[in-house]
N, C-alpha and C positions, 0 to 999 in steps of 0.2 A: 615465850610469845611476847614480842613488842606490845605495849601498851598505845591503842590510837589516842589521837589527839581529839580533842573535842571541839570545832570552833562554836568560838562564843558569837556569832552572826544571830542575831535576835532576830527570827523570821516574822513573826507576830503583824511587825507594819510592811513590809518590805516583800512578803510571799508572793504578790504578782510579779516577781521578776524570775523566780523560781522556776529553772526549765527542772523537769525531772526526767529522766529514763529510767523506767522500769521493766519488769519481766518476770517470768515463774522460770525454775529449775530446778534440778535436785543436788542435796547436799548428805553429805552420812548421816543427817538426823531427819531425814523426808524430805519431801519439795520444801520449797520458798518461793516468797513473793519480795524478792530484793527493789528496792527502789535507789537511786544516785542520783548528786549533781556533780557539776565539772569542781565543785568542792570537796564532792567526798559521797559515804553512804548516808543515805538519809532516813532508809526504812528498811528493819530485816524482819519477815514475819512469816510464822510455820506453819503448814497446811496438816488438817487431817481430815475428816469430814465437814470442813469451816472453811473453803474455800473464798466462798462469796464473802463471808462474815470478814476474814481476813486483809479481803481486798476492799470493801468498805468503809476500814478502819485506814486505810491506807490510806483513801480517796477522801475521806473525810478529816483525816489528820494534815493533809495538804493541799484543801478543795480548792484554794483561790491559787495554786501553780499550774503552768501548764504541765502535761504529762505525755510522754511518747512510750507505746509500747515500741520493746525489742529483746523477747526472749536471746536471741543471742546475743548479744550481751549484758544480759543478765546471767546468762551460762558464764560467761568468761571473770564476771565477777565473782561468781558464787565458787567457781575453779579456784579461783585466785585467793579467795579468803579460806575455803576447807580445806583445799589439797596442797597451794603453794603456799601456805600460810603468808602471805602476803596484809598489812593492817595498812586500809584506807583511814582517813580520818571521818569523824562521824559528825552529821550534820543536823544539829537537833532544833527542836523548836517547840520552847515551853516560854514558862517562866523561871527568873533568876533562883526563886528557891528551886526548881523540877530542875534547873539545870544544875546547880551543885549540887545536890545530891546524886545526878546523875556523874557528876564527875568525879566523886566519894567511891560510886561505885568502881570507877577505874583504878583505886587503888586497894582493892581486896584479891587477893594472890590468888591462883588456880589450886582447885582442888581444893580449898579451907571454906567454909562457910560462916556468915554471922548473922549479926539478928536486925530489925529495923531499930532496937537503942543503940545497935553500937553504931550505925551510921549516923543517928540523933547525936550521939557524943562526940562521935567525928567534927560533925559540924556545930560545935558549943549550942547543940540546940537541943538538951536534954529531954523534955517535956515534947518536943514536937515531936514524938515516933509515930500518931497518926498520919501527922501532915507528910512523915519520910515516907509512910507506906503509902499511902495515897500517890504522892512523888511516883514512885516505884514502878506504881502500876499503871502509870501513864507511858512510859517507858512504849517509846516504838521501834528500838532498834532492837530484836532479840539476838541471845549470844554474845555481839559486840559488845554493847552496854549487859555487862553483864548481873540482872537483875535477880538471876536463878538461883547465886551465892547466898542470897540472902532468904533467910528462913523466919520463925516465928519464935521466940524466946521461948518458950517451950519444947520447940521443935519439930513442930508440924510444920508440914509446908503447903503452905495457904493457896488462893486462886492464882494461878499462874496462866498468862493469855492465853500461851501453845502450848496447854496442856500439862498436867502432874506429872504426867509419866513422861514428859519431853524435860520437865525442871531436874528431874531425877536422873535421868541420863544425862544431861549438860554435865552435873558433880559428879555423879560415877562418872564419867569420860576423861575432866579435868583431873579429878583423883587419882585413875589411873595415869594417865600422863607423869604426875609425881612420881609416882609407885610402878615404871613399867616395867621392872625388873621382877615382881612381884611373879610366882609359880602358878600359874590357871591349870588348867584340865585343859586336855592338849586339842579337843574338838570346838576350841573356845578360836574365833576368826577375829584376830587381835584389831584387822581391819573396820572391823563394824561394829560400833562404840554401843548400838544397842543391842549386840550379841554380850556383850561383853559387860554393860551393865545389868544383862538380865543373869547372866551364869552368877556374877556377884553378889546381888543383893536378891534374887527371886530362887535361882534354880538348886533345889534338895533342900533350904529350907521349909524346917515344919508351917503347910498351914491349916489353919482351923477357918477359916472366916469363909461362912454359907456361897455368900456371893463370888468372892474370888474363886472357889472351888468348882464350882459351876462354871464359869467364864475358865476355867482351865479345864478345865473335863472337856467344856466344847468344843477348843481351840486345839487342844488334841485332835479329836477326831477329824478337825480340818485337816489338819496336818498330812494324813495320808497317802502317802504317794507324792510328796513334796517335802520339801527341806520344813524345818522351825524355825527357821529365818526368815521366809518366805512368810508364813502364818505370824512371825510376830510382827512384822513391820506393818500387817495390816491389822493387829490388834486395835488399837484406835477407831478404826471404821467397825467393826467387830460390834466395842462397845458402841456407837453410835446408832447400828443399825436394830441391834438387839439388846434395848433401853436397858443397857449398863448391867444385861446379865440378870434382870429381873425375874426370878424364878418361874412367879405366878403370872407376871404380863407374857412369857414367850411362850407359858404353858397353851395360855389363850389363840396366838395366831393361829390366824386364817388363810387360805388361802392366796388372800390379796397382800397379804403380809411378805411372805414367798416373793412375790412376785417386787413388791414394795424394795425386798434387800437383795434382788440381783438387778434388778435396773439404779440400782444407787451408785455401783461401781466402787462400792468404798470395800466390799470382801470379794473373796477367790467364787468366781460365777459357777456355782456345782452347784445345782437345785438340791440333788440328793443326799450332799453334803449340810446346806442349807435348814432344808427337809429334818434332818437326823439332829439338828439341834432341837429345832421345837418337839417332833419325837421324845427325846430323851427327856427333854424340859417336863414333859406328861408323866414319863414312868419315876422322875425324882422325885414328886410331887409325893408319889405312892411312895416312895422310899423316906420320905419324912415322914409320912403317915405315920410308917412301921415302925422306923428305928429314931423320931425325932430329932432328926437333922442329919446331912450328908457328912457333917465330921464324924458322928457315931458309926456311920452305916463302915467310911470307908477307913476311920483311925481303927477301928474293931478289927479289923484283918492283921493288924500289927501289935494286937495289944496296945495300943496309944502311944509306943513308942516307935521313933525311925528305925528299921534294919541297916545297921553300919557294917558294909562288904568291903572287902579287899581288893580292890581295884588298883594295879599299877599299870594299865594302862588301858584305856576307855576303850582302845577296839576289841579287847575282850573282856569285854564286862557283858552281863550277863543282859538279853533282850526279853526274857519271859522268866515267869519263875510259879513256884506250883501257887501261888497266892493269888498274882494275873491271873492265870489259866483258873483258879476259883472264882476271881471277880466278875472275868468274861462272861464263865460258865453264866451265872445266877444271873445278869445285866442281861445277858440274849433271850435268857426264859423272859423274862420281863418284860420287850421289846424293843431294845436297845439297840441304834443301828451304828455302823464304822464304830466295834468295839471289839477288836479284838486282842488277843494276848499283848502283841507289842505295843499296841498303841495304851493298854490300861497299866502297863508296867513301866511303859513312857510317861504316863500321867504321874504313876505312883514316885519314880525318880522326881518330876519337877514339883509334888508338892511336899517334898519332905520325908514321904513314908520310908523308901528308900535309900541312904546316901551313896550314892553313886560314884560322888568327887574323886580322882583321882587320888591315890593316898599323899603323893607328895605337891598338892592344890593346897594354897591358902584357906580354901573354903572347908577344906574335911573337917568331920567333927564341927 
């Protein structure tokens, strides 16, 4: 990928002369709110249930430019930078520190990650790794300026504008690109960078953690009679509408609640789909009672370890097995709604219990 060029046009006094065109489209990593001048891109930013917020930040990051919408072409840019890989030059508007560190960021390679010292070293400015992160996060070109590279010297990866799970597929996507030669599991859609960051880094590894296991339990059941490509891309609104997967709050909803997350438009509009999370969210509630947490209830079916099967090749790998058909079983007494065999044996593959991977995948074992 060519490296854009950054002009150094210090908009700061100069922004009333600023025509802007902007627009929404979509890109492999969701919509965008692209914004250009006849100099370059000026604004790249990802939607998920933060549409308005998004666009706020846009408008207020260049309130004294004129602005025209025109979704097409903003389509034909957003074509041009994902699909034709084409690099505009990018058009920023900070300060001289925000701007060099932003143009730091353009020499860190795809697919490597570092920390906010090592940009601080970059620029002989040791001591200032607040002032880089701060920098960082001012940052309004997402992707372009690529701010995602950069992690936390520890290695968490901190507030990110579009989102953690959008920073983590930008590096899985870039990584893979290094690595494309690399052996997946053959139902892996090499096209779609968050299919392919999720088989990576989420799908058959073991997990344990309360929240996330619910938030897949549920997202399961969405799944239904639709692809899991379909159900992941709107994982994002998912967590949005159903406060991040909160046990005890979605045990609570009401009625109005229902009604609150199909007019949101951010998940798939199935009432009784809908419906059947908070359902379940009741009878989990009981199942922590019993078994003190849903890793105990659902790691206990495997003795705590994954079942590693022989799979060479995924369209006969195995959809149910007599452990589902027990899980099912006790979940229905319960009142557990959209659980059945496949879909609890689907769960059981995506958290671990099962490894599923293909035997000659990167990922087995």
């Amino acid at each position: 990928m060519d490296t854009p060029e950054i002009s150094l046009s210090n908009y700061r006094e100069l922004e009333k002369d600023v025509h802007i065109t902007y627009g929404y489209g979509e890109t492999p990593f969701g919509e965008a709110l692209i914004g250009f001048t006849c100099k370059g891109v000026c604004y790249l930013g990802f939607i998920d249930a933060n549409r308005d917020q998004i666009f706020n930040h846009f408008q207020e990051h260049w309130e004294n430019a004129d602005r025209l919408h025109d979704d097409l072409r903003a389509k034909e840019y957003l074509d041009n930078i994902f699909i034709k890989n084409i690099r505009y030059p990018l058009v920023v508007k900070g300060t001289n520190f925000q701007i060099n560190v932003w143009k730091a960021l353009l020499n860190l390679p795809e697919g490597i990650v570092s920390t906010y010292q090592d940009i601080a070293n970059f620029l002989d400015k040791p001591k200032a790794v607040r002032a880089v992160a701060s920098a960082i996060g001012k940052n309004h070109i997402g992707f372009l300026l690529p701010c995602h590279r950069v992690i936390a010297k520890s290695g968490a990866m901190s507030g990110y504008r579009w989102g953690i799970e959008r920073k983590k597929i930008f590096i899985a996507y870039e990584s893979i690109k290094m690595n494309i030669n690399q052996k997946r599991c053959a139902w892996v859609k090499m096209s779609e960078p968050i299919y392919i960051s999720y088989h990576d880094n989420e799908w058959g590894k073991p997990l344990h953690v309360e929240k996330a296991l619910f938030e897949l339990f549920s997202l399961e059941t969405q799944s239904a009679g639709l692809s899991w490509l379909t159900v992941l891309k709107k994982r994002e609104g998912y967590r949005a509408v159903f406060d991040n997967f909160d046990l005890q709050k979605v045990a609570s909803y009401l009625a109005s609640d229902v009604e609150r997350i199909i007019e949101s438009g951010l998940v798939i509009k199935h009432r009784a789909k809908i419906e059947a999370i908070i359902q379940n969210a009741k009878g989990f509630l009981q199942i922590v009672d019993e078994f003190g947490s849903l890793d105990n209830y659902f790691w206990s079916k495997v003795d705590g370890k994954p079942i590693k099967n022989d799979v060479s090749d995924y369209k006969r790998a195995m959809t149910t097995s007599n452990i589902s058909d027990e899980i099912t079983k006790d979940l229905k007494k319960r009142g557990f709604k959209f659980v059945g065999s496949v879909t609890i044996y689907a769960f059981m593959q995506a958290c671990g219990m099962v490894d599923d991977h293909e035997n000659d995948c990167f990922c087995k074992n």
